[in-house]
N, C-alpha and C positions, 0 to 999 in steps of 0.2 A: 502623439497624434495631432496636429495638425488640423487649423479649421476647417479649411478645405477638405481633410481627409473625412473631418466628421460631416458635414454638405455632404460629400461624394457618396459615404456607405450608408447617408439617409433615403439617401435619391436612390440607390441602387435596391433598396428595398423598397421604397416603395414603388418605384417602378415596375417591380416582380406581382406586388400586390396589385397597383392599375388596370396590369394588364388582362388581366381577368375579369375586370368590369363590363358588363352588356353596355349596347346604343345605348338602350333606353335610361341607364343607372347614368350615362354618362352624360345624356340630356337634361335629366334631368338637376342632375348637380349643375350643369354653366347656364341654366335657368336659375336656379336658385342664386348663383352669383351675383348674376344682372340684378336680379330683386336687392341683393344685400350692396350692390355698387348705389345705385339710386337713394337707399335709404339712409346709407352713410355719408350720401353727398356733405354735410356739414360737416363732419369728421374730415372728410378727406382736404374739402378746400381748406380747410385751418392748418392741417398738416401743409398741403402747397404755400400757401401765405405764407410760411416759414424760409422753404426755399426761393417764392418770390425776394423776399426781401432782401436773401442773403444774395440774389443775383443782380438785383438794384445795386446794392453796397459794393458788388465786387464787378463793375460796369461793366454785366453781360448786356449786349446791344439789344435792342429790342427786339429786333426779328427774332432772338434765339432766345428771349422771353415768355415769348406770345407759343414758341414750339413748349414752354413747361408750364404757362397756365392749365390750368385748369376750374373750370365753371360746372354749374351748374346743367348748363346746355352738355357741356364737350362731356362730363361724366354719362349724362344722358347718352351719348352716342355709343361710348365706350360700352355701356350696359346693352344698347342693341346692338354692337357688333358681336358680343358675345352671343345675345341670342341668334344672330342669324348663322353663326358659327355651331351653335345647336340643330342650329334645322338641315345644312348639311347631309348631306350623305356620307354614312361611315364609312373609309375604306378598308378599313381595318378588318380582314377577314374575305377581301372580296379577291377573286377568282380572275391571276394576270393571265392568265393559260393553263388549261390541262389536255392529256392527251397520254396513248399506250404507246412505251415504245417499242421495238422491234424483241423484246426480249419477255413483252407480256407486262410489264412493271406499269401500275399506274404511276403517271408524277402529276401533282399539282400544285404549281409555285403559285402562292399568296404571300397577299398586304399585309406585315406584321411591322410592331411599332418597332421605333431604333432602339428603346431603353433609358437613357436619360439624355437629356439635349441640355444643354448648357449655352445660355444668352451674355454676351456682352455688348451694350448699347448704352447710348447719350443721350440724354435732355429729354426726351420724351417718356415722359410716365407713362401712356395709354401704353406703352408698347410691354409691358410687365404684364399687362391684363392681355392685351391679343397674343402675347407669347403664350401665356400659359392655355388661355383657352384651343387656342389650336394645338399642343403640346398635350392636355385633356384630351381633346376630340380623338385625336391616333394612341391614345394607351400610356401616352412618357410620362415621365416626370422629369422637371426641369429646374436647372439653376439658374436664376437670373443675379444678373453682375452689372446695375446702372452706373450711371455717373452720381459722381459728387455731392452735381447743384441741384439732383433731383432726390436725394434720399429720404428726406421727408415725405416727400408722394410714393415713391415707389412702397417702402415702408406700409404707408396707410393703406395702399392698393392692395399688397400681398398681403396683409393682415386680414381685412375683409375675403379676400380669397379663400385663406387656411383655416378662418373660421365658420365659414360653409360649409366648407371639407369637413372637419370638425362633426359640426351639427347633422350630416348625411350619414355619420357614422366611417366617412374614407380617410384614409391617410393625410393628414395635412401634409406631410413631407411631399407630395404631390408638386408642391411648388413651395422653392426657399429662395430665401434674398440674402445674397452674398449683402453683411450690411457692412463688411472691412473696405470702404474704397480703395485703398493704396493701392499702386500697382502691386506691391508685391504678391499682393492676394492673388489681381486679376494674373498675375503671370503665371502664381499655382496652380490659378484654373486651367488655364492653356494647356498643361501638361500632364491635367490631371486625367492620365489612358488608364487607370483603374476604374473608373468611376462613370468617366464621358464619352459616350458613344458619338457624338454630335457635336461640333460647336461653332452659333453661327453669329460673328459679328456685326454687329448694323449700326453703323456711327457714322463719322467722316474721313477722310483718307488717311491720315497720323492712325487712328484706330485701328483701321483695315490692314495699312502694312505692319504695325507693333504683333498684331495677331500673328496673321501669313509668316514674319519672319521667327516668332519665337513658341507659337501653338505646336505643342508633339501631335495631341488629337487629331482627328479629320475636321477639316474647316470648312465651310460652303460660303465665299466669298462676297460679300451683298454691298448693295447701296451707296457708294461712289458714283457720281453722275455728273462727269462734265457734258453734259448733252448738249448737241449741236442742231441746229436748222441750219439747211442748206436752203436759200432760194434760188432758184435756178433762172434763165432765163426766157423761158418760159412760163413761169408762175404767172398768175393771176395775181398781181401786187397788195389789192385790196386783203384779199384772202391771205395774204403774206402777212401784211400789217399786224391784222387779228390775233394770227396763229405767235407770232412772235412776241405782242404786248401780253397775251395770255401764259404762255408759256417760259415769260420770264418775268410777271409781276404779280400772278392771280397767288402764288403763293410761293416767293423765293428762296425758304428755308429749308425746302425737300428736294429730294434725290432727283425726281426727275421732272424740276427746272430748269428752262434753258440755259446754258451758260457761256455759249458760245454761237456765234451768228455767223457764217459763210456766204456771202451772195456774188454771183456770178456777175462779169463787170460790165456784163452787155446792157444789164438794169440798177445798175447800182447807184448812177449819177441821179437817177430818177427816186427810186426807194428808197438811199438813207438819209437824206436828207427830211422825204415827207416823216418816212417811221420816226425816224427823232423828234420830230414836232409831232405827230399822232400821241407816241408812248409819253411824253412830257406832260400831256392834260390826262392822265390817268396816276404816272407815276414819276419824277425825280430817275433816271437812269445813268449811271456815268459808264460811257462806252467808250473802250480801250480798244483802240485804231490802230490796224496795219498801216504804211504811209498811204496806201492808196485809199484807203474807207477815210483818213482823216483829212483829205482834201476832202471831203464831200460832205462832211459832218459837220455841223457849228462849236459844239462842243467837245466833242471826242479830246480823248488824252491819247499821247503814244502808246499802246502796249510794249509791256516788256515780252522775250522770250517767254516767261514764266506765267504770263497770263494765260496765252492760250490752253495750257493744260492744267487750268486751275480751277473746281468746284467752290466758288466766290457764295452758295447759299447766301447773298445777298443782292440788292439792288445795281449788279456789275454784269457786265459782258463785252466780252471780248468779240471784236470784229474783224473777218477777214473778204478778202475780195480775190478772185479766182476767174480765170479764164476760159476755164471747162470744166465740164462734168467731171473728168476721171481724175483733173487736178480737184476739185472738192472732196469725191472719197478718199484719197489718198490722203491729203488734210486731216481729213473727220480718221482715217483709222492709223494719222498717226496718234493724233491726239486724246482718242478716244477710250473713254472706261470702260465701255463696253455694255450701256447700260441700256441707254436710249436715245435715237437719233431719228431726224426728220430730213423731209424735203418737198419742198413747196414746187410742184409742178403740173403745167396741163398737159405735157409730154408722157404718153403711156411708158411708151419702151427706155425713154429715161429714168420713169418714174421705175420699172422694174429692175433695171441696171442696177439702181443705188442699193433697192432691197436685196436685191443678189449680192452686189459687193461690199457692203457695211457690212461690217463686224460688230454686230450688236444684239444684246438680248430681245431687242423692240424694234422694229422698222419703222419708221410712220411714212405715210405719203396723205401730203395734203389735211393734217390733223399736229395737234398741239403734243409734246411730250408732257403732258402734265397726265394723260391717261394712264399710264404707267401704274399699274397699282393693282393689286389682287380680286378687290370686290368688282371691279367696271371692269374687270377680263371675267367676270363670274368665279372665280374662285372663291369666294368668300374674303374673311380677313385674312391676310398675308401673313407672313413671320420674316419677311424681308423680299428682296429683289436680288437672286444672284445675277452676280454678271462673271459667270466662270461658264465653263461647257459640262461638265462633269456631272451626272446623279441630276442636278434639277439646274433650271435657266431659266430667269425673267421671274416673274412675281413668284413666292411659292406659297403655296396653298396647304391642304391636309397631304395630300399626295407627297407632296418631299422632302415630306415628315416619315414617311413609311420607307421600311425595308420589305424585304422578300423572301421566303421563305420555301422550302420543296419538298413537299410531303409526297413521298414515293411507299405505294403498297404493292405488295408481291404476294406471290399464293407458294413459297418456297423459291425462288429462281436463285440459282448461284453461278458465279458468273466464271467458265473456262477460260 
């Protein structure tokens, strides 16, 4: 057997046993959580300090530092996101349609959990605790499979987790931590269709396609974000400026940062010149120029081919300059992840074109791509952003966490 195997047939029990747990049983444990995350803050930051340091030593940049801190404050959060993940509405059990059909049969298809969901994700610890708590909230049990530079936190996180379970009298197998990094593990997971009802990757593109091409299980495809703003020629420039220094510097090491800039070239001789000087007394930006944006830019570098379809999670953007509307969609959904995309315009029927024709989980008009995100769409905590069409799209919440179910009663009917 196989450690995976032994993971797999923990989680498939306990899953059976979860699923059985009331709202209220289930409230009341990711309360209890949040109390036991706050009071082992010292515990846990000593645990991070470990991997801080090892990602000092091994020159992870800062930006993707500052994503595996963890303080005081950010544990703080982590502990109310669980709670607000408590307060929730269970769907679990709730009622997508019923009705009689022509043969007398009641059916009632309901919200029932997947069984076990299995996580593989990068650099971010919180994401161990908001996995499992939403993975809690719908009945799962779940395998989580972090990186490397964060095993020291995730470690300390899922420990305080199983030892509340624990102390509730539930299942700790509720939630385990793949602690073997190597691929070779995470590849067993991928394949592991005994065990894995679910399996949802959240990292960076290397991550997303390793998955997509060697996962047996069912995948829900997430968090890849080359995102784009289009400024149109119509925008309101000011309002352009804002929305683009925000959405490519308030926070550059997530999904849905800008990464790419389109602006139409009836305003462009005007706009990239100010935004580069705007965005410079905020932030340091190095913008990669089609030839036409790098005449008009002071600093800009050439782009390569390879830039424009590139999620740079850093202080980088790639700049294109466009002659029309239908040449910037076209642009944005070649280049596009699928994730989240903007357009800065006071043109109505333009502004609805672009949402009609983007292909993207997120539309935006006249608003920053940084919204993107499960709790500011009201969902609660997230468990990723898919950017696929299938089962769930765009932040997912409790709901696409849940299956479906069809409970049909009869008074005898057999069917001719």
């Amino acid at each position: 057997m196989t450690y995976i195997d032994t993971l797999g047939q923990q989680a498939k029990v306990a899953g059976r046993q979860i699923a059985k747990l009331s709202t209220a049983a289930k409230n009341d444990l990711l309360n209890q959580v949040a109390k036991a995350l706050v009071a082992e803050s010292d515990y846990i930051i000593t645990e991070n300090a470990k991997d801080m340091t090892n990602a000092k030593e091994n020159g992870i940049s800062e930006i993707m530092q500052d994503r595996l801190l963890l303080t005081e404050d950010r544990i703080a959060g982590i502990a109310e996101g669980v709670r607000q993940v408590a307060d929730l509405q269970d769907p679990i059990g709730q009622v997508v349609r019923g009705y009689t059909n022509l043969d007398g049969l009641k059916i009632v298809q309901k919200r029932v959990p997947m069984g076990v969901i299995a996580m593989i994700f990068e650099s971010r610890p919180n994401v161990s605790i908001d996995a499992f708590s939403l993975a809690f909230k719908t009945n799962n049990a779940i395998i989580l499979r972090g990186g490397r530079d964060a095993i020291n936190s995730n470690k300390a996180l899922v420990t305080v987790a199983r030892k509340a379970l624990e102390n509730a009298g539930i299942t700790a197998d509720a939630v385990q931590l793949v602690e073997d990094t190597s691929h070779e593990v995470a590849e067993e997971l991928m394949v592991a269709t005994k065990y894995v009802d679910l399996l949802i990757p959240r990292g960076g593109a290397r991550l997303i396609q390793t998955v997509k091409e060697k996962a047996k299980v069912p995948v829900i495809e997430t968090g890849v974000g080359n995102c784009h703003i289009y400024v149109d020629k119509y925008a309101n420039l000011d309002m352009a400026t804002q929305i683009v220094i925000n959405a490519k510097t308030q926070r550059p090491s997530v999904c849905n940062a800008a990464e790419s800039l389109v602006v139409h070239a009836d305003i462009a001789e005007e706009f990239l010149p100010n935004l580069e000087k705007a965005i410079s007394n905020i932030q340091s930006v190095e913008f990669r120029a089609d030839e036409r944006a790098l005449k008009l830019m002071e600093k800009a570098v050439p782009a390569s081919p390879e830039d424009f379809a590139t999620e740079f999670l850093d202080y980088i953007m790639s700049v294109k300059v466009v002659d029309r509307l239908d040449e910037a969609i076209e642009w944005i959904n070649t280049y596009t992840t699928s994730h989240s995309e903007a357009i800065v315009t006071q043109d109505i029927s333009r502004a609805e074109q672009f949402q009609d024709d983007v292909d993207a989980a997120a539309v935006y008009v006249n608003a920053s791509t940084r919204f993107t995100d499960g709790f500011v769409f009201g969902l609660g905590a997230e468990i990723g952003i898919s950017t696929q069409k299938m089962h769930a799209r765009g932040p997912m919440g409790l709901g696409a966490l849940t299956s479906t179910k069809f409970y049909i009663n009869g008074q005898g009917q057999i069917r001719e």
